[in-house]
mmCIF file of the C-alpha atoms, coordinates in Angstrom:
data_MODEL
# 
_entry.id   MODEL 
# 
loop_
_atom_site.group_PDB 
_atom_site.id 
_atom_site.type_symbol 
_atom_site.label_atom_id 
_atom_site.label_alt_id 
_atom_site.label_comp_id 
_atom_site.label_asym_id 
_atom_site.label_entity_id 
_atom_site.label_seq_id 
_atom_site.pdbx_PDB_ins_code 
_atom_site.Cartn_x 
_atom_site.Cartn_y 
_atom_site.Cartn_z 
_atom_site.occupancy 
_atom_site.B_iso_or_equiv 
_atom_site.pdbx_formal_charge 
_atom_site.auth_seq_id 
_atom_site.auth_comp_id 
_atom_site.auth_asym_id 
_atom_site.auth_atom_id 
_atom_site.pdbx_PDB_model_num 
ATOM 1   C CA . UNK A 1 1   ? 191.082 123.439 104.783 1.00 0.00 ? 1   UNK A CA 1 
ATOM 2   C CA . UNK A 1 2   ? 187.601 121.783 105.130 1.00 0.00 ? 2   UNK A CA 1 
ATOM 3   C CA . UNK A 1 3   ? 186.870 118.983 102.580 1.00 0.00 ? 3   UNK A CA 1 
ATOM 4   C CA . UNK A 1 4   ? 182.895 117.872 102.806 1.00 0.00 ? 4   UNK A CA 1 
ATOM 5   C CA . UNK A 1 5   ? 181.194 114.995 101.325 1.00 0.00 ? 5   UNK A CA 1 
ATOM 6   C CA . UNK A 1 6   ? 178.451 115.847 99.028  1.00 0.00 ? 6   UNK A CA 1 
ATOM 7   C CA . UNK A 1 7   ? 177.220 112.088 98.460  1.00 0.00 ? 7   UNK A CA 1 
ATOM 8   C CA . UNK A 1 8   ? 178.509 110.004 95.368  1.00 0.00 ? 8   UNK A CA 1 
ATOM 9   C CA . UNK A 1 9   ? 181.881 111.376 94.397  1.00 0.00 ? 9   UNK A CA 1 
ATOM 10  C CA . UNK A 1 10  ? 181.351 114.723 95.169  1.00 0.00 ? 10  UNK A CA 1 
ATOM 11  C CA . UNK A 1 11  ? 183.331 116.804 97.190  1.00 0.00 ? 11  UNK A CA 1 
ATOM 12  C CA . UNK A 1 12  ? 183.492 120.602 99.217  1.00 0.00 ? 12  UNK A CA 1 
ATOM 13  C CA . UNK A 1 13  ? 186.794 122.152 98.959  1.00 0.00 ? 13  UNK A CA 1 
ATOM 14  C CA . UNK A 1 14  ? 187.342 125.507 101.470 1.00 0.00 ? 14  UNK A CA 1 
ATOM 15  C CA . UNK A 1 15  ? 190.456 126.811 102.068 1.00 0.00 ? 15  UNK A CA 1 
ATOM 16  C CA . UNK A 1 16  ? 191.118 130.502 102.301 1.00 0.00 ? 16  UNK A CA 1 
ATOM 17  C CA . UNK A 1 17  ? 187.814 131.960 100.845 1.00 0.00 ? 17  UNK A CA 1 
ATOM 18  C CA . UNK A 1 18  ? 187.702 129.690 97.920  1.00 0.00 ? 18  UNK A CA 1 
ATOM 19  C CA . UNK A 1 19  ? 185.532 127.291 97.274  1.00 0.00 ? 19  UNK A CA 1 
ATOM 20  C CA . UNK A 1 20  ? 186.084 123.889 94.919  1.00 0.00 ? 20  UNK A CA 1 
ATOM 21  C CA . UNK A 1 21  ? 183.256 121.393 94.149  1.00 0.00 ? 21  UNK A CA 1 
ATOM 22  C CA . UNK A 1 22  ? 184.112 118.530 92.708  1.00 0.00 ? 22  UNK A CA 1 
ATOM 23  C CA . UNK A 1 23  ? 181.979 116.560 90.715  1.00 0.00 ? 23  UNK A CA 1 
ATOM 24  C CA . UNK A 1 24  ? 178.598 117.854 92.269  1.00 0.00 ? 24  UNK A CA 1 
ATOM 25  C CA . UNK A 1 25  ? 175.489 115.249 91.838  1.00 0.00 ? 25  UNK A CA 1 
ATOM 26  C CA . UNK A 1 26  ? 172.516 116.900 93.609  1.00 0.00 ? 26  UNK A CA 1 
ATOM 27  C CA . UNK A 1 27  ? 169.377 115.758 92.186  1.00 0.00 ? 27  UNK A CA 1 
ATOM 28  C CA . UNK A 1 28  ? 167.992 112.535 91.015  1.00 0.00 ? 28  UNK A CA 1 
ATOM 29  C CA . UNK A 1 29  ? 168.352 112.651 87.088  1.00 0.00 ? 29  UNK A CA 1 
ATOM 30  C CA . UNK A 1 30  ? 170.443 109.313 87.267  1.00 0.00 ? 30  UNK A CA 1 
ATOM 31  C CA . UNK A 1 31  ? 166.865 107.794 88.485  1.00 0.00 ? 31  UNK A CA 1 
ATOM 32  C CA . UNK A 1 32  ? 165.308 109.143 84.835  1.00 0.00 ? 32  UNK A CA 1 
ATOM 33  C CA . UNK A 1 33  ? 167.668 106.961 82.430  1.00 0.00 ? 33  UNK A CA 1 
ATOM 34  C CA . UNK A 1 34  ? 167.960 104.046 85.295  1.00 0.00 ? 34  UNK A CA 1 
ATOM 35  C CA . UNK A 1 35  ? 165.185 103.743 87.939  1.00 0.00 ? 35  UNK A CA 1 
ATOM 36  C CA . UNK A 1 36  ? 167.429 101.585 89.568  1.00 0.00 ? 36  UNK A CA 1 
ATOM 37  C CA . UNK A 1 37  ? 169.775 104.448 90.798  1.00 0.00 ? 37  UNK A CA 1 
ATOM 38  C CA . UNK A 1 38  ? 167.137 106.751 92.232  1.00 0.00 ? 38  UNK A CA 1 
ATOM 39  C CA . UNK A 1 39  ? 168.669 108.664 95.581  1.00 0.00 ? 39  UNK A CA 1 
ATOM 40  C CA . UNK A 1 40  ? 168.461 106.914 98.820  1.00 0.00 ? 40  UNK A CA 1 
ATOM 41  C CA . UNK A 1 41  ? 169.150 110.184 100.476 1.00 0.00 ? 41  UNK A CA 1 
ATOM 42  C CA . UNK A 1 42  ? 167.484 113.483 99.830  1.00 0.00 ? 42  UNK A CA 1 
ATOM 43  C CA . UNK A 1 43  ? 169.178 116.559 98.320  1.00 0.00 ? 43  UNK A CA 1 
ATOM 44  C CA . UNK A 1 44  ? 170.818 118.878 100.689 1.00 0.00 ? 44  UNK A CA 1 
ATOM 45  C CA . UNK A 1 45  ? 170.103 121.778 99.174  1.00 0.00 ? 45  UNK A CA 1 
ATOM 46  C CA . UNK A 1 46  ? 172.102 124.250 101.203 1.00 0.00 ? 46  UNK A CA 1 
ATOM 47  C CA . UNK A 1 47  ? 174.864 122.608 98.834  1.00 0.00 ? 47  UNK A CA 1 
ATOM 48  C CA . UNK A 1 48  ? 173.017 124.418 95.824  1.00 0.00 ? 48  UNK A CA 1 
ATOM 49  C CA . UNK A 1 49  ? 172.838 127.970 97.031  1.00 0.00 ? 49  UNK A CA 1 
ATOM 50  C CA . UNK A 1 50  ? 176.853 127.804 96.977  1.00 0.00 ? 50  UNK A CA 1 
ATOM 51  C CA . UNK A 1 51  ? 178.569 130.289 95.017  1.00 0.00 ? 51  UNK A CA 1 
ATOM 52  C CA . UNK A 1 52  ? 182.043 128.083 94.172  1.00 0.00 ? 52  UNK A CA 1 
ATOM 53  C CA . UNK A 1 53  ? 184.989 129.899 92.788  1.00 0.00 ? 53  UNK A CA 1 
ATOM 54  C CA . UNK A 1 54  ? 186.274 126.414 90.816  1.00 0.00 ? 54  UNK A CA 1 
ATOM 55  C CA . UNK A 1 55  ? 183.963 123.713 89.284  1.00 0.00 ? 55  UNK A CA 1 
ATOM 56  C CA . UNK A 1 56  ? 185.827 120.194 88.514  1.00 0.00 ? 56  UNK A CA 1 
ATOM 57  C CA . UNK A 1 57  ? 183.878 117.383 86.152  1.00 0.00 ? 57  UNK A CA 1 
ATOM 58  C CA . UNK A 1 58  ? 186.234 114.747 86.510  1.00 0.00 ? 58  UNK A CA 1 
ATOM 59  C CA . UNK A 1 59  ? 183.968 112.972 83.298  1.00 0.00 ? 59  UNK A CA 1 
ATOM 60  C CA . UNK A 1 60  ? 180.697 112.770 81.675  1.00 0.00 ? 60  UNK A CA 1 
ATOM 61  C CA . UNK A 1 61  ? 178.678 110.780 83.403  1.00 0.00 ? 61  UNK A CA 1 
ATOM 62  C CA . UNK A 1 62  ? 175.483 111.795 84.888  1.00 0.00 ? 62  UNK A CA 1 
ATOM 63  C CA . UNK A 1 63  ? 176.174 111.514 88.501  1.00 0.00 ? 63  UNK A CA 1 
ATOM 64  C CA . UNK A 1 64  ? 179.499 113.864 87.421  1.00 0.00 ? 64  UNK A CA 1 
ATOM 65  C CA . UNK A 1 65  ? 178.601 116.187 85.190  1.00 0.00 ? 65  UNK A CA 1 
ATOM 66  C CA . UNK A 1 66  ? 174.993 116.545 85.848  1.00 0.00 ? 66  UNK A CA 1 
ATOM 67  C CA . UNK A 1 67  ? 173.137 119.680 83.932  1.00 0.00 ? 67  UNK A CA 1 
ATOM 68  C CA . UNK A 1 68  ? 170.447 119.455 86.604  1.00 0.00 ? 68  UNK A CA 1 
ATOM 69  C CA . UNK A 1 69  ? 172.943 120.337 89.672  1.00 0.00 ? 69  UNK A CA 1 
ATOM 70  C CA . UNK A 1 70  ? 175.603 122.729 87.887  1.00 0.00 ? 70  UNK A CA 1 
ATOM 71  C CA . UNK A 1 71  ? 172.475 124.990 86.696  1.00 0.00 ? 71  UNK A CA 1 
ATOM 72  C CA . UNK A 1 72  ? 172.199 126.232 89.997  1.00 0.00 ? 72  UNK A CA 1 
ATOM 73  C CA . UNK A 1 73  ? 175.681 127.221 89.761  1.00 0.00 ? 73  UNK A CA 1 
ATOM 74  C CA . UNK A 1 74  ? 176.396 128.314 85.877  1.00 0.00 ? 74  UNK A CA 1 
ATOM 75  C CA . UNK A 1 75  ? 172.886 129.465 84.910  1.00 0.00 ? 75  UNK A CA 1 
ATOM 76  C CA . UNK A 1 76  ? 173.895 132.887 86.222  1.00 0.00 ? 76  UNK A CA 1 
ATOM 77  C CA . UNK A 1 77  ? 176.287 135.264 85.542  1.00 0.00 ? 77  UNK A CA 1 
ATOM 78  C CA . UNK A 1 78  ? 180.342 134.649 84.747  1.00 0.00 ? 78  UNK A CA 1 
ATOM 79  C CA . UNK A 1 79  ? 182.623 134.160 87.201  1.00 0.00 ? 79  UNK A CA 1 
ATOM 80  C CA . UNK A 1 80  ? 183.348 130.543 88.204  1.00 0.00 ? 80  UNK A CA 1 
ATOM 81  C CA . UNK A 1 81  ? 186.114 128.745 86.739  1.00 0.00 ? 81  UNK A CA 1 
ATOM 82  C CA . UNK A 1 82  ? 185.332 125.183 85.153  1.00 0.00 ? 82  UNK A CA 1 
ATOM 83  C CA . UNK A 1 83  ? 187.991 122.574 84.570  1.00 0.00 ? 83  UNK A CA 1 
ATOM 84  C CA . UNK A 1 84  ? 186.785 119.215 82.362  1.00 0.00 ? 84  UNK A CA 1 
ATOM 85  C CA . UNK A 1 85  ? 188.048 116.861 79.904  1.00 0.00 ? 85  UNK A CA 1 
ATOM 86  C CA . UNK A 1 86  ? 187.016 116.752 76.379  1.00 0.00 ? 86  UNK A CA 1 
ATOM 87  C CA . UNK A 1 87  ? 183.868 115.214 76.785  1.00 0.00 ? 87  UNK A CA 1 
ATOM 88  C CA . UNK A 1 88  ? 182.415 117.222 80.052  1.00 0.00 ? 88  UNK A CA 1 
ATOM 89  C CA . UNK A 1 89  ? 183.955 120.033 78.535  1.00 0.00 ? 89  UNK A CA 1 
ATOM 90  C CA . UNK A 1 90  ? 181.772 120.452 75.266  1.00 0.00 ? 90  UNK A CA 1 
ATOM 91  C CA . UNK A 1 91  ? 178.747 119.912 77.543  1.00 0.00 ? 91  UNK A CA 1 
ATOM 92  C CA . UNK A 1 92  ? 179.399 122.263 80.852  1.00 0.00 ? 92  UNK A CA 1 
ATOM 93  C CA . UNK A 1 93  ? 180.311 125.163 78.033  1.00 0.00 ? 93  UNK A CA 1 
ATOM 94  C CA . UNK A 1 94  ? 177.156 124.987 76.916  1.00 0.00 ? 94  UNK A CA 1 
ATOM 95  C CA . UNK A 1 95  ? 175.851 126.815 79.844  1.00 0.00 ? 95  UNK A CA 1 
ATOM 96  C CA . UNK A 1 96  ? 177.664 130.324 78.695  1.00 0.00 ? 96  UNK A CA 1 
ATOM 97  C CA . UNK A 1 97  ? 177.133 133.445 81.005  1.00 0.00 ? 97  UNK A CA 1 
ATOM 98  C CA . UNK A 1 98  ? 180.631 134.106 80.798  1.00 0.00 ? 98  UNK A CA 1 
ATOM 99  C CA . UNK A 1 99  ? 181.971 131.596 82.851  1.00 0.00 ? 99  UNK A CA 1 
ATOM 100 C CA . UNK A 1 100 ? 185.919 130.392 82.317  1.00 0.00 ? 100 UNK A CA 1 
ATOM 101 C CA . UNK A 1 101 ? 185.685 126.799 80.600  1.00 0.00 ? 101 UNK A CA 1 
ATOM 102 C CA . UNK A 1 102 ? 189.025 125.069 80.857  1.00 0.00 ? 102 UNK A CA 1 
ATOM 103 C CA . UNK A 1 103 ? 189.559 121.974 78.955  1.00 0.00 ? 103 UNK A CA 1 
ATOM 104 C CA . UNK A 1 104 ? 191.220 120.229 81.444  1.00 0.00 ? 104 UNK A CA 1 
ATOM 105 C CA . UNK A 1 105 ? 192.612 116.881 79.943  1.00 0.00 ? 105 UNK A CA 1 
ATOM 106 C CA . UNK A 1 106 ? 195.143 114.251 81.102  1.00 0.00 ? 106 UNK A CA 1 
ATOM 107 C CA . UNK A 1 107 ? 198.713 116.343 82.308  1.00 0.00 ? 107 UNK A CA 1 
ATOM 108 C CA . UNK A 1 108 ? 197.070 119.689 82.207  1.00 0.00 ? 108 UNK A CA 1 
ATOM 109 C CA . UNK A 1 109 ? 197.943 121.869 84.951  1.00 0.00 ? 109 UNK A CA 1 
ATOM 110 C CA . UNK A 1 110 ? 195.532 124.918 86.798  1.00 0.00 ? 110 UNK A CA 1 
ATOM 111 C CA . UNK A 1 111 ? 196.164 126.989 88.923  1.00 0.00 ? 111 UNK A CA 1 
ATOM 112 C CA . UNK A 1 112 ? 193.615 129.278 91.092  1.00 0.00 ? 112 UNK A CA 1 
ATOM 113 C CA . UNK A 1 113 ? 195.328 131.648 93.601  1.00 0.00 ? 113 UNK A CA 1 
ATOM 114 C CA . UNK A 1 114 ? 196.723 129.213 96.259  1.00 0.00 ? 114 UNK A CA 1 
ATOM 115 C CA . UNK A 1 115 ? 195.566 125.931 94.882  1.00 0.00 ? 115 UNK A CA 1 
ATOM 116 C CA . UNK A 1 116 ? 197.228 123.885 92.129  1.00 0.00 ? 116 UNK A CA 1 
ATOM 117 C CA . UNK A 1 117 ? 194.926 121.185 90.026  1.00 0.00 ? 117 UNK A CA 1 
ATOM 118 C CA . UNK A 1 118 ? 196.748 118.457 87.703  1.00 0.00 ? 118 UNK A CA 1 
ATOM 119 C CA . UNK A 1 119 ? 194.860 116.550 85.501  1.00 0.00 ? 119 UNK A CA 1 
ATOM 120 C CA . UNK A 1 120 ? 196.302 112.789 85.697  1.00 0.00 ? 120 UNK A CA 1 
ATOM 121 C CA . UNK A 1 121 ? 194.660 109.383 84.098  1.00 0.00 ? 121 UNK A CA 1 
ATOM 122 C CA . UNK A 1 122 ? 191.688 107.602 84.606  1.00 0.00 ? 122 UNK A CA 1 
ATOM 123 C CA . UNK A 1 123 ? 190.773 104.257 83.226  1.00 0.00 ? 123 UNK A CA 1 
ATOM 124 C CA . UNK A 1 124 ? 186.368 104.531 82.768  1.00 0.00 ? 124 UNK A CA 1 
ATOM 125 C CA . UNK A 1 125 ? 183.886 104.183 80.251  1.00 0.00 ? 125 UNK A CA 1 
ATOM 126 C CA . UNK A 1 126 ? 183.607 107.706 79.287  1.00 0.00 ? 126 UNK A CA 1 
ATOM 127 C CA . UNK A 1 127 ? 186.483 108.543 76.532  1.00 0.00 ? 127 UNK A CA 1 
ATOM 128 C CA . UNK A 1 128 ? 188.263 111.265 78.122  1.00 0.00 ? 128 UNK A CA 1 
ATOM 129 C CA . UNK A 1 129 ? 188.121 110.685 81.854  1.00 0.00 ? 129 UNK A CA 1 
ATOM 130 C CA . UNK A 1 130 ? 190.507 112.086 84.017  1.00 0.00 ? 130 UNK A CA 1 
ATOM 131 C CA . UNK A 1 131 ? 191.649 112.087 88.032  1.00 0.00 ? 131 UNK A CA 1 
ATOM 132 C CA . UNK A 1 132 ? 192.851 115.174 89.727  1.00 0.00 ? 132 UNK A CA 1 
ATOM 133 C CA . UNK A 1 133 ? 195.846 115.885 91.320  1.00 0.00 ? 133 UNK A CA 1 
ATOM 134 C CA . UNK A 1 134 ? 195.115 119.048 94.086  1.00 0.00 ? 134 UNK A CA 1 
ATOM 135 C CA . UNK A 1 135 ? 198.030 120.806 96.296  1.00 0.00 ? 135 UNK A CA 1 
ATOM 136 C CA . UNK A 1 136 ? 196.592 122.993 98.741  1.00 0.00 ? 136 UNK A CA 1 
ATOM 137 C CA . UNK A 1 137 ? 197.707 123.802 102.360 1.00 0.00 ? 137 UNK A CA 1 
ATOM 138 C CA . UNK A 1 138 ? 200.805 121.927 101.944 1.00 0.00 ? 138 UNK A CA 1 
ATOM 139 C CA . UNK A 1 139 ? 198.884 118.820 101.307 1.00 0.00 ? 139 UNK A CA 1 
ATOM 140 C CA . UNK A 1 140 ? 198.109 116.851 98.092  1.00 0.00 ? 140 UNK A CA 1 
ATOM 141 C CA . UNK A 1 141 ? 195.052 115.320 97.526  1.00 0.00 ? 141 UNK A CA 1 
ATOM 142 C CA . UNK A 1 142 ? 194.515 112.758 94.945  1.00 0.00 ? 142 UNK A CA 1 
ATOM 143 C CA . UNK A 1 143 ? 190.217 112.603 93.816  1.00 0.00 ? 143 UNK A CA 1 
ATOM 144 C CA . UNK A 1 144 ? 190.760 109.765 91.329  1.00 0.00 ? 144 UNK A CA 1 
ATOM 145 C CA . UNK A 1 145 ? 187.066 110.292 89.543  1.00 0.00 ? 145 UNK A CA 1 
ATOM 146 C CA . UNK A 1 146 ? 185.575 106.993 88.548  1.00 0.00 ? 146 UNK A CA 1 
ATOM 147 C CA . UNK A 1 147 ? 188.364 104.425 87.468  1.00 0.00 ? 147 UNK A CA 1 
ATOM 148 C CA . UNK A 1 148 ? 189.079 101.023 87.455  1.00 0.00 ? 148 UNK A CA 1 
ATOM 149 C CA . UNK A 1 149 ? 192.928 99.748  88.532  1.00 0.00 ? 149 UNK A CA 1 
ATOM 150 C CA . UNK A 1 150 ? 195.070 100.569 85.953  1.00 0.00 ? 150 UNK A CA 1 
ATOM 151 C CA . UNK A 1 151 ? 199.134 100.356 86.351  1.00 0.00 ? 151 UNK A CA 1 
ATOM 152 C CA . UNK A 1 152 ? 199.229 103.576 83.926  1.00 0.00 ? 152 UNK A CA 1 
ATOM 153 C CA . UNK A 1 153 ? 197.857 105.504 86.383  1.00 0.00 ? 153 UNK A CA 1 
ATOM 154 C CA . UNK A 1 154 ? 200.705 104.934 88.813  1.00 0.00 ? 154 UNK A CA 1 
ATOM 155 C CA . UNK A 1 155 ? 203.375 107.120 85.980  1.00 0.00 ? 155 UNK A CA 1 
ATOM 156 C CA . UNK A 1 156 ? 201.044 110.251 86.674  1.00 0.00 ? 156 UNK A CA 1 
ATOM 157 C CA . UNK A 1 157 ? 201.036 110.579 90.682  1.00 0.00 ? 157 UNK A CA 1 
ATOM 158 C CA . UNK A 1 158 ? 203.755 112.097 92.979  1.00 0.00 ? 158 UNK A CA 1 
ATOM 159 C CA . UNK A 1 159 ? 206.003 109.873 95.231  1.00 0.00 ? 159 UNK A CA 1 
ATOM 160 C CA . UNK A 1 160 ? 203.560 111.389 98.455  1.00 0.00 ? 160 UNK A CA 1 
ATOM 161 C CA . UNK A 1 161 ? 199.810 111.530 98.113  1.00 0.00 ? 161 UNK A CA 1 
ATOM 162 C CA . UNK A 1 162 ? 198.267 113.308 101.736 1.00 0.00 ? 162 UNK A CA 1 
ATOM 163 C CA . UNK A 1 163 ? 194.616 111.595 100.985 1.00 0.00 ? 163 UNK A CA 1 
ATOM 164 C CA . UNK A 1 164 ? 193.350 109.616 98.245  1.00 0.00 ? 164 UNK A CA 1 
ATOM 165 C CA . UNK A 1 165 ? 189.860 109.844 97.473  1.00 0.00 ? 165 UNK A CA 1 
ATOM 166 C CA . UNK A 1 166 ? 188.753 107.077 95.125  1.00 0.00 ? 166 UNK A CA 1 
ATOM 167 C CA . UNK A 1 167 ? 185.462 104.332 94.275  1.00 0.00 ? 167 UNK A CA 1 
ATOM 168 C CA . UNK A 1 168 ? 185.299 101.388 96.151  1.00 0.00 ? 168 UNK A CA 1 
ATOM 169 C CA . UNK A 1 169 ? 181.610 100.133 94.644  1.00 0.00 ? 169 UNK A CA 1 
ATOM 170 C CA . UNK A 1 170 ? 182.673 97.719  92.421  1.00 0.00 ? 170 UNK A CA 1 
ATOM 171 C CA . UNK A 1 171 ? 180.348 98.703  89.853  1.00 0.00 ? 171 UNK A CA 1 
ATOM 172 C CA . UNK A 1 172 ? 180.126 100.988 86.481  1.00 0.00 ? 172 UNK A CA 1 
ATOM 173 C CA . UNK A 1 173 ? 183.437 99.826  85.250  1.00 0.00 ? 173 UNK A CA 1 
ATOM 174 C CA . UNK A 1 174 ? 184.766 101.120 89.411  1.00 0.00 ? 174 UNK A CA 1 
ATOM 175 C CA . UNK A 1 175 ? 186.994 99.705  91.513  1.00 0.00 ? 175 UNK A CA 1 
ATOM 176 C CA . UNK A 1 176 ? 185.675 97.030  93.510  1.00 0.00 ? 176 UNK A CA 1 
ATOM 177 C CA . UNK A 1 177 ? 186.870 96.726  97.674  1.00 0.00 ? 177 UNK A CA 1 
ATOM 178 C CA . UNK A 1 178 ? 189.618 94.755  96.808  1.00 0.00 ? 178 UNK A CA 1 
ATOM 179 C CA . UNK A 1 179 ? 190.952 96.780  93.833  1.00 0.00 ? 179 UNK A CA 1 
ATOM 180 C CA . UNK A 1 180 ? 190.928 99.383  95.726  1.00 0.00 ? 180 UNK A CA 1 
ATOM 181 C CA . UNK A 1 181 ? 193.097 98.250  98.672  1.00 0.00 ? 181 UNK A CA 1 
ATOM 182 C CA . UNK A 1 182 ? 195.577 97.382  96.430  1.00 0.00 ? 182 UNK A CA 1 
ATOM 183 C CA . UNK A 1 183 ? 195.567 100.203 94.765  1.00 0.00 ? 183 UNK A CA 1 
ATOM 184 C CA . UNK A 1 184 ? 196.371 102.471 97.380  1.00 0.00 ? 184 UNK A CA 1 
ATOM 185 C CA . UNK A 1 185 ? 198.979 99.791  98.771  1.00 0.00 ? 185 UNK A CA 1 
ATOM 186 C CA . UNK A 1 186 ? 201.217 100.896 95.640  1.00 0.00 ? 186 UNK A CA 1 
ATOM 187 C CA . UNK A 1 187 ? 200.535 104.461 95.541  1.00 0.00 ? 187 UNK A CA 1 
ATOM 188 C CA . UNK A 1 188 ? 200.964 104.863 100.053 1.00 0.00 ? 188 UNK A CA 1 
ATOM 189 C CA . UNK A 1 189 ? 198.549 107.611 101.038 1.00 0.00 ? 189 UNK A CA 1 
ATOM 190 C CA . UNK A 1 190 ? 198.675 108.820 104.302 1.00 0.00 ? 190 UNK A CA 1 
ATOM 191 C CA . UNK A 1 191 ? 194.734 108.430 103.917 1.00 0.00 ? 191 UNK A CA 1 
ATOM 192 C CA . UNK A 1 192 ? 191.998 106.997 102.005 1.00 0.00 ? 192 UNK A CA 1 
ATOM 193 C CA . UNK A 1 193 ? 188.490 107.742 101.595 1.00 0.00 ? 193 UNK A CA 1 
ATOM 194 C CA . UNK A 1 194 ? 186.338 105.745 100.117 1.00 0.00 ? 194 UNK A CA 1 
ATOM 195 C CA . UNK A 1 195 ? 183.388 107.352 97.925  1.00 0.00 ? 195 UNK A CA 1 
ATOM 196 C CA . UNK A 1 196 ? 180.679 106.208 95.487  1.00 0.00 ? 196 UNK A CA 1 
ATOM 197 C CA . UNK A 1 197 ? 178.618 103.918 97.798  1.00 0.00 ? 197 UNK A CA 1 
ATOM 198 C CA . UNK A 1 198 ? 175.398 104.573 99.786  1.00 0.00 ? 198 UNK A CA 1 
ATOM 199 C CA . UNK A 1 199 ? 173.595 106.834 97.245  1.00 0.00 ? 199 UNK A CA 1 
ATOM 200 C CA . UNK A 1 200 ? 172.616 104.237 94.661  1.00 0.00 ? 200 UNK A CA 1 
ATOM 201 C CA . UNK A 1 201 ? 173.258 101.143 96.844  1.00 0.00 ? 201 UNK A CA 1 
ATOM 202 C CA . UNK A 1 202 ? 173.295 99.830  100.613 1.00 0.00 ? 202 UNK A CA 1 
ATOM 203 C CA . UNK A 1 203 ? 177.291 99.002  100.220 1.00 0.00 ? 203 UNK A CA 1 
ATOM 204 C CA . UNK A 1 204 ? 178.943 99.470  104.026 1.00 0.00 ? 204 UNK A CA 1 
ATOM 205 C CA . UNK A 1 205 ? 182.179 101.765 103.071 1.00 0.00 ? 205 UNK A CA 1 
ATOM 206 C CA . UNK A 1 206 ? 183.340 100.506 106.581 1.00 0.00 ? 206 UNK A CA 1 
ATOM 207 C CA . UNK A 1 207 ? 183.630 97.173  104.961 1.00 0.00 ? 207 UNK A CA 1 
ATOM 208 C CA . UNK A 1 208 ? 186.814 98.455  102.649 1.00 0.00 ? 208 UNK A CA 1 
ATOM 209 C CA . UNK A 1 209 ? 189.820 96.799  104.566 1.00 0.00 ? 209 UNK A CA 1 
ATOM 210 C CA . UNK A 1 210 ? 192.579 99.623  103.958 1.00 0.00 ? 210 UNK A CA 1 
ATOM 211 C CA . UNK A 1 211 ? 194.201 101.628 106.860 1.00 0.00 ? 211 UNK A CA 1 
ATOM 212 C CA . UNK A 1 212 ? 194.568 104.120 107.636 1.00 0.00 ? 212 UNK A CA 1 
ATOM 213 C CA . UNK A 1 213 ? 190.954 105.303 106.457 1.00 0.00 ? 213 UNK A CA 1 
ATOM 214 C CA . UNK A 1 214 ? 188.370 107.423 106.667 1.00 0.00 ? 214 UNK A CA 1 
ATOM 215 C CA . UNK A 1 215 ? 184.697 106.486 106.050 1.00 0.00 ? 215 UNK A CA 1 
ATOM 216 C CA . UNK A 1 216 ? 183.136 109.621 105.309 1.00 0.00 ? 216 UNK A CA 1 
ATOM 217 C CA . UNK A 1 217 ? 179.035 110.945 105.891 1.00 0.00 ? 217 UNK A CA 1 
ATOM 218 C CA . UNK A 1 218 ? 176.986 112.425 103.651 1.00 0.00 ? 218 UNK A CA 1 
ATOM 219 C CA . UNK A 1 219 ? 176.374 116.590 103.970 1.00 0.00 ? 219 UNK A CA 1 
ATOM 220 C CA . UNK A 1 220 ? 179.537 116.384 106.687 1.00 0.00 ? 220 UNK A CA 1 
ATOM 221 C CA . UNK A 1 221 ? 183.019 117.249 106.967 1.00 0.00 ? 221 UNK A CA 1 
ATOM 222 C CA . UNK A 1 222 ? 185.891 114.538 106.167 1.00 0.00 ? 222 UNK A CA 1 
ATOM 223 C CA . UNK A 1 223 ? 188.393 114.606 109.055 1.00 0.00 ? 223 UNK A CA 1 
ATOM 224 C CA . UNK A 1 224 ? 191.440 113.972 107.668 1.00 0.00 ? 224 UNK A CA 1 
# 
């Protein structure tokens, strides 16, 4: 398994010949509603010419579920499976060409070949955001998509959690550093990674005071 980060929240998934993204944000349409987020890194675009097998939206926020990135994936023809919630959903359908759009809400459960996704809860401003549960390898990984601490969150997640991947900016109606920290205190991962930081701001992810983590780069793999 290979897990790169993409910048923001999104992730690479590999394992076995299939390929997840999650929650792709590869252009600068943020920068169009608030000049404030513009990119402070430019878009990789070997990350665009990807043909993924799964597509996850954990919400539908810009910098999530950005038209301007998935068009290079779903503005051609069928074949990649989509899981959203309610929201992202009735926007990433739009796109057609016979793709498989999955509403994928809170305690829905997908599964593609070797790899199992659960849809567990979020607390953000969009109305149906969700985290996502993924078992693959033998591991579970928990991406917990934009979400403030919220002790209803803990009744979704398994007793072991491999890697957590979760925001740490503090920002957006996020998890700030020290949210975060004790956040994964109660849940125990064996790892955490903290995302969200460096695209739209100059916040130092080494600065998050959980171990064990990992800090991860931009464009590179995530050693776990």
């Amino acid at each position: 398994m290979k897990i790169t980060w993409l910048g923001q929240a999104g992730l690479l998934l590999e394992s076995k010949g299939v390929r997840v993204i999650i929650d792709p944000y590869l252009s600068d349409s943020v920068a169009a509603v608030n000049p404030n987020n513009y990119r402070r890194v430019p878009v990789d675009e070997r990350f665009l010419q990807i043909r993924p097998d799964v597509i996850v939206c954990t919400h539908n926020h810009l910098d999530h579920t950005d038209p301007e990135t998935l068009r290079h994936y779903l503005d051609r023809d069928g074949g990649i499976t989509v899981l959203a919630p309610q929201a992202a959903w009735q926007m990433v359908r739009q796109f057609g060409h016979d793709h498989n759009y999955v509403q994928f809400n809170r305690h829905t459960r997908w599964t593609h070949r070797h790899i199992r996704f659960t849809a567990v809860k979020a607390e953000h401003s969009d109305p149906h955001p969700i985290g996502v549960l993924v078992e693959v390898d033998g591991k579970v990984l928990y991406i917990t998509g934009d979400t403030l601490y919220n002790t209803d969150i803990f009744a979704d997640l398994p007793a072991r959690i491999d890697a957590v991947f979760l925001p740490v900016n503090g920002a957006g109606n996020n998890m700030n550093m020290a949210d975060a920290k004790a956040f994964c205190e109660h849940i125990a991962p064996g790892r955490a990674v903290p995302l969200h930081c460096g695209l739209f701001d100059s916040i130092d992810m080494n600065e998050y005071d959980y171990e064990p983590k990992t800090v991860p780069l931009i464009y590179e793999e995530i050693k776990l």
